[in-house]
N, C-alpha and C positions, 0 to 999 in steps of 0.2 A: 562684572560677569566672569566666570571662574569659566575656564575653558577646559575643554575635555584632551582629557593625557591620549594619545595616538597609541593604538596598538599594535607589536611589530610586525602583526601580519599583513597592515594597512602599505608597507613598503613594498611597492614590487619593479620598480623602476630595477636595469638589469647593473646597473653598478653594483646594489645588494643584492650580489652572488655570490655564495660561495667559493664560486670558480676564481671569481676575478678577484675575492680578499686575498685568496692562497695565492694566486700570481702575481701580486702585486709584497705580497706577504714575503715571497719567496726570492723579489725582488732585493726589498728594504733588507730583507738579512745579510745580502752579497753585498748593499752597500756599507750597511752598517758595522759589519765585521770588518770589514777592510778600513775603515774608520775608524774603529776603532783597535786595532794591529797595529796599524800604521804609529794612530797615537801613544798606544803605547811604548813603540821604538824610543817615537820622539824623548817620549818622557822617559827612559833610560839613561836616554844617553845625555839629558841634561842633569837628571840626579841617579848617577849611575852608582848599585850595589857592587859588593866587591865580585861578584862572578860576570858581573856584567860585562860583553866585548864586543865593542864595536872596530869595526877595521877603518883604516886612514885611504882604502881602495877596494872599490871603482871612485873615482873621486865626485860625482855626482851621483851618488847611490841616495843619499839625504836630502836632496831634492826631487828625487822621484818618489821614494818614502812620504816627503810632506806635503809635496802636490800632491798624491794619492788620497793624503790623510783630507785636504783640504776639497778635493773634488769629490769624493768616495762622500763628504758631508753635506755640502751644497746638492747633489744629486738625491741624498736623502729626504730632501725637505720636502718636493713635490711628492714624492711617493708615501712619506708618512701622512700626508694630506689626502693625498687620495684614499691609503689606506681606511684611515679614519672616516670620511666620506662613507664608503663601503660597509662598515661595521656599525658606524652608530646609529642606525635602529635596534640596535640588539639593547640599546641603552632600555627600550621600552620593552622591552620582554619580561612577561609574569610566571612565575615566581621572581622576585630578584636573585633567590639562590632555589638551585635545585637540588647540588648534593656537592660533596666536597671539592670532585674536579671542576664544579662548577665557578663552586666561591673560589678557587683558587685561580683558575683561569682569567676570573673578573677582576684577583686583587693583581695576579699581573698584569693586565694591560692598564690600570692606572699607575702603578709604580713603574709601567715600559712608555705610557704615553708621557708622564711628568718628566721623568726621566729624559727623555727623549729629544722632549721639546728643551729644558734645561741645555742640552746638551751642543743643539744644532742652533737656538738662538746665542748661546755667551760663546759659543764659537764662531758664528757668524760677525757677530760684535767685536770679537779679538782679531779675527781678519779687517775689518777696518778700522782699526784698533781706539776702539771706541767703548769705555768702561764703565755703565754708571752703577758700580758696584761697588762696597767696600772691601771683600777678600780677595784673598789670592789667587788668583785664576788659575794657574797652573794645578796647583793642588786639588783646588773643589772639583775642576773639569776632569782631575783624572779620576779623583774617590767617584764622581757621582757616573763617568763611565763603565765603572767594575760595575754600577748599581743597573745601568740600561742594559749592559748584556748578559747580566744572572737574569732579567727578567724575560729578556728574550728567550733566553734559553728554557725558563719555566713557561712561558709561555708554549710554545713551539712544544714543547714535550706535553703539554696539556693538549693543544690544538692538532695534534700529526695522525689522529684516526680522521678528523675532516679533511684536512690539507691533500691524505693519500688518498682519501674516497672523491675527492673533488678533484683534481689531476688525473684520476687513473679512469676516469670517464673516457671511451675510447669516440674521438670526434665531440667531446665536452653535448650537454644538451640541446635540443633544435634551438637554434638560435633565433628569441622573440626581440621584434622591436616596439619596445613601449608605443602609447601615443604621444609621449613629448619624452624626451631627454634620451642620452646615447644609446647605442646596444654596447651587449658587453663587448664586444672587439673595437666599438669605436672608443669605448671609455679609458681600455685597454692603452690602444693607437693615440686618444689625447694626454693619457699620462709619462706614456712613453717621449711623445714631443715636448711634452713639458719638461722633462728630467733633462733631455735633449739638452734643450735650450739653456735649461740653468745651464747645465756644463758648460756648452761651447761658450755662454757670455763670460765667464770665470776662468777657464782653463787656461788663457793666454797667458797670467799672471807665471804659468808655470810651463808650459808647453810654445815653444818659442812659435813654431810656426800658427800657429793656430792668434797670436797675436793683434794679426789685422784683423780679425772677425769679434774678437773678444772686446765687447763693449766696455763691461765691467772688472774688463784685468784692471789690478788694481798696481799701483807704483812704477811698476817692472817699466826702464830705459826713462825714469823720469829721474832728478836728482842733478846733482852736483858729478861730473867727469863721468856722467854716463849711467850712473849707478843711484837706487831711491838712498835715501838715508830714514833712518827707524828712530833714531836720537841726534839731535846736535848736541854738537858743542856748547852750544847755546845754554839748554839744556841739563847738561849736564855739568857746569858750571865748571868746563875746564878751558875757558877762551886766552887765559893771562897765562897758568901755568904751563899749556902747552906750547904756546910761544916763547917762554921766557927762555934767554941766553943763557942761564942757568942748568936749565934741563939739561940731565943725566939719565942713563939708563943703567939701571943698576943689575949685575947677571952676579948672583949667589951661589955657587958650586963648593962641592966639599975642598977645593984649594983655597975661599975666600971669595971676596969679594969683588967683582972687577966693572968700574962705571965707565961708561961710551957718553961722549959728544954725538950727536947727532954729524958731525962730518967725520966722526973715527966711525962710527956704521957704517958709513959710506964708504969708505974706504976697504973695508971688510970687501970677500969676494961676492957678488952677486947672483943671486939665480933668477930670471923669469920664470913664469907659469900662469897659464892659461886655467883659472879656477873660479868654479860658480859660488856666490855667497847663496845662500838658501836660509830664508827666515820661517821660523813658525807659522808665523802667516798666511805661508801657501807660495810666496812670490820668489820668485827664483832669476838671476840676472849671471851670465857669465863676464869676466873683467881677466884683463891681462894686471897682473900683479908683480913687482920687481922686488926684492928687498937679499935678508941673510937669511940662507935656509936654517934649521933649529939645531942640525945635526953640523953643520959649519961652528954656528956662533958654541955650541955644546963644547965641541970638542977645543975652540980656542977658549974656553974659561976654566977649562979642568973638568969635564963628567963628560960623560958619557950618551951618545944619542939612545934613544930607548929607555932616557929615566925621564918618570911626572916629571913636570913641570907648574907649578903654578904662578899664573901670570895675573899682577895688577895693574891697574890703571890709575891715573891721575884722577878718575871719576869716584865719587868717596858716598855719594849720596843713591847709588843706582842698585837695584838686584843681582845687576850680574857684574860687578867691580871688578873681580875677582873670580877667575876660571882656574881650570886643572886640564893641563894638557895630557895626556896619557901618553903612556910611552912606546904604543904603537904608531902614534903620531908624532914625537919628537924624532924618532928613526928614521922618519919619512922628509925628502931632500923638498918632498913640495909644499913641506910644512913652512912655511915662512914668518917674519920678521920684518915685515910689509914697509918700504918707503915711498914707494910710488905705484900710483895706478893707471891704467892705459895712456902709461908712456912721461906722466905728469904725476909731479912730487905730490904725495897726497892731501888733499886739502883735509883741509881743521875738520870737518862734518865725516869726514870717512877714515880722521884717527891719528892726523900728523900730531907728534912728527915720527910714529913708528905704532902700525897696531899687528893683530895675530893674522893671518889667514892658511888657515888646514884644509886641504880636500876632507868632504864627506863630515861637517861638525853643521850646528844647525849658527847661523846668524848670531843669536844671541852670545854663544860663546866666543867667536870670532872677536876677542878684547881690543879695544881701538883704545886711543891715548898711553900705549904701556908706559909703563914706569919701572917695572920691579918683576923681570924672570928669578926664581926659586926653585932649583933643583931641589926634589924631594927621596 
């Protein structure tokens, strides 16, 4: 038996309001935007153009950036659902097209709802870092976020004579309560708890106090010397080479070439510093770090503090083997040359026997296992 298509005048339950899509509408945009900002930083400063600048200070500025970027997304996801909720009776509305702003409105919110969801599930996925993809995440998540917010923005530019006629209702309409399912300010008040709650169960990962309550912080104060680890050693198939008595650090300056034992590092003068690693992920951990600041080891090999740097690692199989320190970062005395972490020589999982750690870099470039600094 073929069932008959529902017409959208048949919805009248008060979630499909106009009121509460634009509220909810006007919602998703403040998260979405700042989710997508935020991302964008990220993605600079890990493939950064040549005008691109990022500073070596406040030295936790790139963990407020990526918890933003990570909270700003998780907070989306209740609100794109409800939005959706709200809207889709408009799926049954006759004509299918009524006139160009029409079709155009309709082809954005498929290209803003694919979009969308693409974006906040393989991000959600990459927060617990969990792939079953075969491309490169970094790339497709940032092409296909230029794609979610030109449709927003077509959208929003189609939709802004309802949005402003729906807002500018002075006290919004008598407010009806259906016979079954919310009114509009309860719908309102449960999506708002909702968004709530994603947050607070996520935040912790990046918001220290907020920790205890955060069910699903994710890593943060689990790991090896206090700190998660994102790769082993293991891993990365550097467990022999970094141990070997062998190991060298080779520092490359326009004077030559100059190799360190691991106990002539040590010998070198030392700096502490109190610096958060902050991963893509969202999770953020602060650690006491000992090692040679960059502008120390610079100056005793022949260049200069304030020139790139490019730094490798004993790890030969990974994405990020192979960083480029900039040279408002090598200037910087908190840039360090990492041997030990709160207070204990670094274990193998977090980069012995020497990795990078910069205020304000994301995780990923922070190179553990060095082998080979390269004045550029």
């Amino acid at each position: 038996m073929k069932l008959p298509i529902p017409d959208e005048k048949q919805f009248k339950t008060a979630a499909h309001n106009e009121r509460v899509t634009s509220k909810i509408g006007l919602a998703l945009a403040v998260t979405f935007t700042t989710c997508f900002v935020t991302g964008l930083i990220s993605h600079l400063i890990q493939h950064p153009p040549e005008w691109f600048f990022w500073p070596s200070r406040p030295a936790g500025l790139y963990r407020v950036t990526q918890g933003l970027h990570v909270i700003s997304g998780v907070a989306s996801i209740p609100l794109l659902l409800a939005k959706l909720w709200s809207v889709y009776p408009k799926l049954f509305g006759r004509p299918l097209v009524r006139s160009l702003p029409h079709a155009l409105e309709r082809l954005s919110i498929l290209v803003l709802s694919g979009s969308a969801f693409f974006e906040l599930t393989t991000g959600l996925l990459n927060v617990a870092q969990n792939y079953p993809w075969t491309f490169y995440f970094p790339q497709i998540h940032y092409a296909v976020a230029w794609l979610a917010i030109g449709s927003i923005l077509v959208h929003v530019a189609v939709k802004l004579p309802v949005i402003r006629r729906a807002l500018s209702r002075v006290g919004g309409e008598a407010e009806e309560r259906p016979a079954t399912g919310l009114s509009r300010r309860g719908f309102l008040r449960t999506t708002g708890l909702a968004t709530g709650v994603a947050v607070v169960a996520t935040a912790g990962a990046t918001v220290p106090f907020l920790r205890g309550v955060s069910g699903l912080a994710w890593k943060t104060g689990k790991g090896t010397q206090g700190l998660p680890v994102n790769r082993t050693a293991v891993a990365a198939g550097v467990t022999q080479t970094a141990r070997a008595a062998t190991w060298r650090l080779s520092v490359v300056t326009p004077r030559g070439t100059t190799a360190f034992s691991l106990d002539e590092l040590r010998a070198l003068p030392q700096t502490t510093a109190e610096l958060p690693i902050a991963c893509v992920e969202g999770w953020s951990q602060s650690a006491t770090w000992r090692g040679i600041s960059l502008p120390t080891l610079l100056k005793a090999t022949g260049s200069q503090p304030g020139t790139a740097v490019r730094v490798s690692s004993l790890e030969r199989s990974g994405l990020y083997g192979v960083s480029v320190l900039p040279g408002e970062h090598t200037a910087d005395d908190l840039t360090l040359l990492a041997l030990e972490l709160n207070g204990d020589v670094l274990d193998i999982d977090h980069g012995f026997p020497c990795r990078i750690i910069a205020p304000n870099r994301p995780g990923v470039l922070q190179t553990k296992w060095v082998t080979k600094l390269e004045a550029l």
